[in-house]
N, C-alpha and C positions, 0 to 999 in steps of 0.2 A: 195637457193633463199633468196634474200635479204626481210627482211623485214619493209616497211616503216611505220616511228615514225608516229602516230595521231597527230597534232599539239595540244596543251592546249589549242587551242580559238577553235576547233570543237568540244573538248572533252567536253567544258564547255556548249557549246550553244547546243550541243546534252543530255546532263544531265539536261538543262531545257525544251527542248519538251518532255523527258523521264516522267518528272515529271506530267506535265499535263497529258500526256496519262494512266499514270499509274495512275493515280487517278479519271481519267472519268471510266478506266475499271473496278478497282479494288470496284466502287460503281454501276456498272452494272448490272441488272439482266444477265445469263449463265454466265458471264463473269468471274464475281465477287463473284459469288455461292462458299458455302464450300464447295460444292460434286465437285469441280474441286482442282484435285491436287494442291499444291502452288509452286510446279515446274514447272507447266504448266502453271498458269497463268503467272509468270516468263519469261517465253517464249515467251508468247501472246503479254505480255507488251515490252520487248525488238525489236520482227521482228513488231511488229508495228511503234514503234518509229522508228526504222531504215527505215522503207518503206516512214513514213511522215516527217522524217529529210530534205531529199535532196530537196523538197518541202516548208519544211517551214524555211528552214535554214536563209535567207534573213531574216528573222523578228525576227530572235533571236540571229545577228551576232550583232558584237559590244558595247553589254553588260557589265557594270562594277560588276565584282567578287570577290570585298570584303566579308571578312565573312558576315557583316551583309547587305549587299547586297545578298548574297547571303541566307542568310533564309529569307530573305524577298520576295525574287522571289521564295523560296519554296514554302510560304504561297500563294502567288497567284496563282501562275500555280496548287497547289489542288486545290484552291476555285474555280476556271473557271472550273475546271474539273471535280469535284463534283457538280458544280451547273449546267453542262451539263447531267452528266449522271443522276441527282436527276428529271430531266426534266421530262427525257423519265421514272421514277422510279413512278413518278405519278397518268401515264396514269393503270400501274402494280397495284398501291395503290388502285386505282379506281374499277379497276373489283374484287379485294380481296375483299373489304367494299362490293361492290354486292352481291360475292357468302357467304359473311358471314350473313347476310339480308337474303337471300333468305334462306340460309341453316337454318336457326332461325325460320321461320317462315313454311319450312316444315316439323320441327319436329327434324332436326340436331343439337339443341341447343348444345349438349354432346358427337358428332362426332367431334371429333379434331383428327388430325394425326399431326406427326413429322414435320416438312419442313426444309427440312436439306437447302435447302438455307439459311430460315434468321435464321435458329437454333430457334425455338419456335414452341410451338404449334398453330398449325393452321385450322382453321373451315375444315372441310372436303368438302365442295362444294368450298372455297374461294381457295383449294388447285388445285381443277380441273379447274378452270375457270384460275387460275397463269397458269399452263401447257398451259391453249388455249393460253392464251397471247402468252407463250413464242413461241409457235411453228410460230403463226403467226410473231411475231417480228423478227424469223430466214427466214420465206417461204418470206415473203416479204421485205429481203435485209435490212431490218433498222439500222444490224450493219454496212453494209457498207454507209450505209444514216452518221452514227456518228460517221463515220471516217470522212466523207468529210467537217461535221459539224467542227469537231477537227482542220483540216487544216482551215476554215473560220475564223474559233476565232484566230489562231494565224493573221490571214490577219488584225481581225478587233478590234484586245484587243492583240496588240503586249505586250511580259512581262513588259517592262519597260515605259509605258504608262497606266498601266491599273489604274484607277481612280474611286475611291469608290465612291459612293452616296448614297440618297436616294433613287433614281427612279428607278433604277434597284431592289433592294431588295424589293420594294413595288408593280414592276411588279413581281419577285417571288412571292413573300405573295400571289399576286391575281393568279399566275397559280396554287400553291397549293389549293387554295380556291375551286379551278374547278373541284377537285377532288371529294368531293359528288354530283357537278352536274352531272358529269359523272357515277357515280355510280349509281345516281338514273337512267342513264338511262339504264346502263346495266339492271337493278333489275324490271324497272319500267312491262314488259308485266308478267314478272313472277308472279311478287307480285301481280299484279291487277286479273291474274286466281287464285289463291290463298285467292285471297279475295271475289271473286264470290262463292269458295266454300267452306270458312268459313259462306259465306249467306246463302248458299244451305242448306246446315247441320244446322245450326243454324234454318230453319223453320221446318226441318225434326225432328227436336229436340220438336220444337214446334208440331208437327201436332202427332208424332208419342212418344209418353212418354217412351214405353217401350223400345224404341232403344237406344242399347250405343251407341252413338255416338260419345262419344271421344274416343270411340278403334277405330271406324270406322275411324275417323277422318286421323287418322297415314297414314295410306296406301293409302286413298285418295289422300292426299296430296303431299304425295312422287311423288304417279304416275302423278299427275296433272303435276305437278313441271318439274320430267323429261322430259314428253311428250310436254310441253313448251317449255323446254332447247335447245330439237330438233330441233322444227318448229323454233327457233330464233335464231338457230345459225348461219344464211346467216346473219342475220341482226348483229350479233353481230361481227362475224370476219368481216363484213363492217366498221361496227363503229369504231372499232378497228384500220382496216388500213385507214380510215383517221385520225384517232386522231396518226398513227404514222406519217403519211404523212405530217400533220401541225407541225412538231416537229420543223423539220428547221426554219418554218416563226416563230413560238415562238420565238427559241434559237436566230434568228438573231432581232428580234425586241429586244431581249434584251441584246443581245452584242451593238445595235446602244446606249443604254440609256449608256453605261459605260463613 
């Protein structure tokens, strides 16, 4: 069986959608995780690219591939691609500040475990609440949501057109800003039972002298806290799937600024 030559103008225009894909996944949450082999992501990154080549090829054909041409289209196709997957890396930023907040204030100041994603230690409540994310971000399709994003941006931020400004970098700036608004709201019904029974205690404190109440106080709050987490967690994987849901209108209001 014969085998036929790739031409050097598909090999070239296929090694700049590689690049972008590879750098939205490779700054992914699951995706981009240490706990995933680097021959797997490898893999991930390749039949990807290969599945949105034949798709985006139009908008990356005719390219000139001098060297410095050619690092210079490296530098872009990351930047689009990391400031896609940093998008959706936010909303993740968001519920972590939550569960670190909440976990503080039920007494988990000094509960940190591992997080072999970002390699650091991480609050033990900010770690369970990253797991809710993720499961939600897989049950409700969002990676396939940021594949289809990935083919949009080559539609609408072709490599050889793509043109820096202002306006875009300062709509970043403001969707990173969003991110403790979001957080408060993940945090906000927890913290508010949490703070009824810091009141609570605090008169119990008052009315009864002889009680410790800051032993007491630990396991109150723990149990308060969980039995919150509960009753809010419709509310929370709601909130959740629409802040993944808005991700496209974002990422395209801010392909349109480029």
């Amino acid at each position: 069986m014969e085998i036929q030559a790739v031409p050097l103008e598909t090999l070239q225009a296929f090694l700049v959608c590689l690049v972008r894909v590879a750098a939205m996944l490779l700054a992914l949450p699951v995706f981009g995780s240490a706990q995933v082999p680097v021959k797997v992501r490898t893999a991930l990154i390749v039949v990807f690219s290969l599945v949105l080549f034949p798709v985006v090829r139009p908008y990356v054909a005719g390219l000139s591939f001098t060297p410095f041409h050619v690092a210079v289209l490296a530098l872009r196709e990351s930047f689009v691609g990391l400031m896609m997957a940093f998008t959706a890396r936010f909303i993740f930023s968001a519920i972590e500040m939550a569960g670190a907040v909440v976990g503080y204030q039920m007494g988990f100041a000094a509960a940190n475990v591992f997080d072999p994603q970002n390699q650091s230690q991480t609050p033990l409540i900010s770690q369970l609440q990253n797991v809710l994310a993720i499961l939600v971000f897989l049950v409700f399709d969002v990676h396939h949501l940021m594949l289809r994003i990935a083919v949009e941006s080559f539609r609408m931020l072709p490599p050889a057109k793509l043109d820096f400004s202002a306006e875009p970098i300062s709509y970043f700036m403001e969707l990173s800003a969003g991110i403790f608004v979001l957080g408060v709201k993940f945090s906000a019904p927890i913290l508010a039972v949490l703070l009824l029974s810091g009141l609570v205690l605090g008169l119990m404190a008052r009315v009864f002298p002889q009680m410790n109440v800051f032993m007491i106080s630990f396991p109150v709050n723990i149990g308060l806290a969980f039995i919150t987490m509960s009753f809010c967690l419709d509310m929370t994987v709601g909130l959740l799937d629409r802040e993944f849901n808005s991700l496209s209108e974002r990422l395209l209001n801010l392909f349109s600024l480029f």
